[in-house]
C-alpha angles and dihedrals in degrees: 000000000000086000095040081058095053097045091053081055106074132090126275089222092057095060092046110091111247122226115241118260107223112245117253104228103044080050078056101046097044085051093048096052098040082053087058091045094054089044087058107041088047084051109085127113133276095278110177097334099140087168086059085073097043104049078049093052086041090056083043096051092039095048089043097048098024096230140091103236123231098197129051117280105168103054124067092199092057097029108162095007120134110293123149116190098222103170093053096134092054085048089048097049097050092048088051091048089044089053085056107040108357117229097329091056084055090045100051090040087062083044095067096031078071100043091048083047096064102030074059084052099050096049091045082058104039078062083066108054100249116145120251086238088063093043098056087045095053094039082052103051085043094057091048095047089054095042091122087051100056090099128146091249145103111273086072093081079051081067099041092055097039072059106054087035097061091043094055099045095040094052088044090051108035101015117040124346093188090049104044104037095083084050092074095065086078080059093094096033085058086045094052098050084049100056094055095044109041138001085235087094092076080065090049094049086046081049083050095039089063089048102062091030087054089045096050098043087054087045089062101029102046091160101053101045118019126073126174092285101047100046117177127252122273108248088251097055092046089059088050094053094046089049093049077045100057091040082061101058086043093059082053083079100043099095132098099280103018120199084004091073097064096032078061096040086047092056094042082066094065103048097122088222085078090074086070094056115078107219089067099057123093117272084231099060102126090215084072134085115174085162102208103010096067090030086065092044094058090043087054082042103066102024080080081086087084094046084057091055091044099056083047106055088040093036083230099160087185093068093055104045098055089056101044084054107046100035080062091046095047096050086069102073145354085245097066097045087084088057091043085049090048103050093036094053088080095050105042088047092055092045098044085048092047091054098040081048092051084050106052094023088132102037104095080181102053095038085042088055090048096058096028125109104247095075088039088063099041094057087044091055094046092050089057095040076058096048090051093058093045100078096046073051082235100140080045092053084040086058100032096231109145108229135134115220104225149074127275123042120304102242097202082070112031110047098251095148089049095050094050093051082048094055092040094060095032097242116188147147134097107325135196111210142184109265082246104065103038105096077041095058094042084049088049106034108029093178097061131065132229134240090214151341156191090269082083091210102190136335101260096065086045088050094045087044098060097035088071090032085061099032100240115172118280090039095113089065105051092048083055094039085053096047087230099182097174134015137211121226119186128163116161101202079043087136088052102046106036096160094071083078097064095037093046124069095261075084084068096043090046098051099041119093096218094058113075115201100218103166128020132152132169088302117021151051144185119198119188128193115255089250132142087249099066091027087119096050090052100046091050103037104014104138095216099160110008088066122149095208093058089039088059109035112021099032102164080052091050092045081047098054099037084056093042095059100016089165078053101055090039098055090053098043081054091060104039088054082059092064108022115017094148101043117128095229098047099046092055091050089039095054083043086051109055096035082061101045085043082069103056 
């Protein structure tokens, strides 16, 4: 009886099983390696990013003439049309960086933005309850799902404030009123700096839009949508938030051209040439395949289902109106769906862990195993299997995603080699170059000017661009109208797509007689007009008989002029060894060529 009574003593709690604390400094050590992870998968070098140059060119122009220009100052075809710099203070900020440290600084700066991105992330989450073992997962499956947006450019900043937006109003609104009130005063400071460095800040006023709409509409409808988690705003802290709100819009036209800047950026979105560029097509075109990547942003899309059911069983208005929203705002381009992925991230992950938590509410075991160590380490030890495999580029060639780990530009992709040989022999004039290497050649060559690049000012240059790119009829004479007097070829999968040569108009500068073709490799070429001005080029680096478009296309006339000036063919062979011996396209001509001068 003396033991039953004792028994009888003790405290319910102690008989109740206790769900396991994590342990800090595993928590510490998983973050830590995830943030090394992240560091290495955002650190690859600059791979067919033409923007990259001329932001770079645009900070240039700004810091040396100490204005943002209006009107185009790049292209000599649209010189003085409309054109407002509104990312200047992105452009600013990299050629800052490039002064400092060159590419690599830049590089490494958009490194650790994303590394600051997602340690914001993880905390924002950890607020919530969710186990260190969730948040990796979902940061992972995040980082994966943005990996074509990890470029050097400005809409990472876009990232990092959708970030810290949703941080300081989260934790304002879930975590600690008192706290975090004074937080939202940096509100308009955040909006200010984003309206001067990416367009992505109209996506973060529509983020903040459904903020103060959700809150109002709690505010007045208490017993809809409030419970005794989610209380209304005091009266006082709803015109707060209206006023912060309104000094934000306001920032939105701080900047060096006010209104003026979205009224253009506005009108940049309906230029038709867009439909050709694939991040502005719709993710559900059925002509596209961006295998993964789409595959991850329909996953985050309609798991907003659960969102959905979410808001409904804990009357959380937020939740649903920011899907709702941005589920709208992502389905109109390719380009969105990273902003939709980012925002979303937060939400998806709070309503999948309510529901696991409603399911296994009563399985110590199940919710133990959850926060305990073992799967702490195990994701640990799989996200540094993965790190190990980023810089071979292994996991890159697994998925068959082409990129390069590194610093510095990737010259099998950018012309570097073109571009030297064009800065060695002073080479000069009114090009017309491949979209893909205008900002390239501004960056390179300040004092030129471009035919075309990748700012896609207005629809007229694009169409004149591709008439003569394809040859259609009439080409001849804008290239003569324009006074073009070199061009600028570049195709990066030019080795696996040889045919382009002979559809695209380098048919046409191959096979005249008053275009010399002086540089080329497995992915470039540079053509000059038989004029006075480049006599001495051509006499020195013409390609008369080593030249990849005869080897491909008119082989017997190729054999016939190799044996016809084999010192010819010889001398250049001979140069072009210098440069590129180990080129694909020159070591096939070159084995063509001296069995054919072993004949004579």
């Amino acid at each position: 009886m003396a033991k039953k009574a004792k028994e009888q003593k003790l405290p319910k709690q102690s008989r109740t099983p206790q769900i396991t604390e994590e342990n800090r400094y595993a928590v510490f050590g998983m973050l830590f390696v995830f943030l090394v992870l992240v560091f290495f998968a955002s650190s690859y070098k600059v791979t067919g990013d033409d923007d990259f140059f001329w932001h770079l060119a645009t900070g240039r122009y700004i810091v040396e003439n100490k204005t943002v220009p209006d009107k185009d100052v790049f292209g000599f075809v649209t010189q003085g049309v409309e054109w407002i710099a509104f990312e200047w203070g992105w452009d600013v900020l990299s050629y800052g960086l490039y002064n400092v440290g060159g590419y690599n600084l830049i590089l490494i700066f958009r490194s650790l933005v994303f590394c600051l991105i997602f340690y914001i992330y993880f905390l924002l989450l950890k607020k919530f309850k969710l186990t260190s073992f969730v948040s990796i997962l979902v940061l992972f499956t995040l980082l994966v799902s943005i990996m074509d947006r990890l470029s050097p450019r400005p809409h990472i900043l876009t990232y990092l404030f959708f970030t810290l937006l949703l941080y300081i109003f989260l934790s304002f609104k879930y975590i600690d009123r008192d706290t975090y009130f004074k937080k939202l005063y940096f509100l308009p400071l955040i909006f200010l700096l984003w309206s001067n460095i990416h367009m992505g800040v109209l996506a973060g006023g529509l983020l903040l839009f459904i903020f103060v709409i959700s809150e109002t509409m709690i505010f007045y409808k208490p017993n809809l949508f409030s419970s005794p988690e989610i209380k209304p705003l005091t009266s006082t802290q709803l015109k707060t938030l209206f006023i912060i709100s309104a000094i934000c819009a306001l920032m939105l036209l701080v900047n060096p051209h006010g209104l003026q800047t979205y009224i253009y950026a506005y009108s940049h979105t309906k230029m038709k040439m867009l439909k050709t560029v694939n991040e502005w097509q719709s993710p559900f075109a059925s002509k596209l395949d961006f295998g993964f990547i789409i595959t991850l942003y329909k996953v985050f899309l309609f798991s907003g289902l659960i969102v959905l059911a979410y808001a409904y069983k804990k009357k959380d208005l937020t939740f649903a109106l920011v899907f709702i929203g941005f589920a709208l705002y992502s389905v109109r381009a390719i380009r969105f769906t990273v902003d939709y992925e980012i925002i979303m991230a937060f939400f998806i992950s709070v309503s999948i862990n309510y529901f696991i938590l409603r399911l296994f509410k009563k399985n110590f075991t199940v919710m133990n195993a959850l926060r305990g160590n073992f799967l702490v380490v195990a994701i640990a030890v799989f996200i540094i299997y993965v790190i190990t495999q980023i810089p071979s580029n292994n996991i890159y060639a697994t998925l068959k995603y082409y990129r390069v780990f590194g610093w510095g530009i990737n010259d099998e992709f950018i012309p570097v080699q073109l571009f030297d040989f064009m800065k060695q022999n002073n080479i000069s004039g009114t090009p017309y170059n491949h979209f893909g290497t205008g900002g390239y050649l501004v960056w390179n060559f300040p004092e030129q000017r471009n035919f075309i690049d990748s700012r896609n000012l207005n629809d007229e240059i694009f169409n004149e661009y591709n008439s003569i790119m394809v040859m259609k009829p009439g080409f001849e004479k804008i290239l003569d109208e324009r006074g073009i007097n070199y061009v600028v070829y570049l195709d990066p999968d030019l080795i696996r797509r040889p045919n382009d040569l002979k559809r695209l108009v380098t048919n046409y500068f191959s096979r005249n007689s008053n275009w010399k073709l002086v540089f080329w490799d497995d992915k470039s070429m540079l053509f000059i007009k038989n004029i006075p001005k480049f006599s001495g080029v051509i006499e020195k680096y013409e390609y008369k008989v080593i030249h990849p478009y005869t080897a491909l296309f008119h082989k017997q006339e190729f054999d016939s002029n190799v044996k016809a000036n084999p010192d010819r063919a010889n001398d250049e062979l001979i140069r072009k060894a210098q440069t590129d011996a180990n080129g694909y396209l020159f070591r096939g001509m070159n084995e063509m060529a001296v069995k054919l001068l072993q004949g004579l």
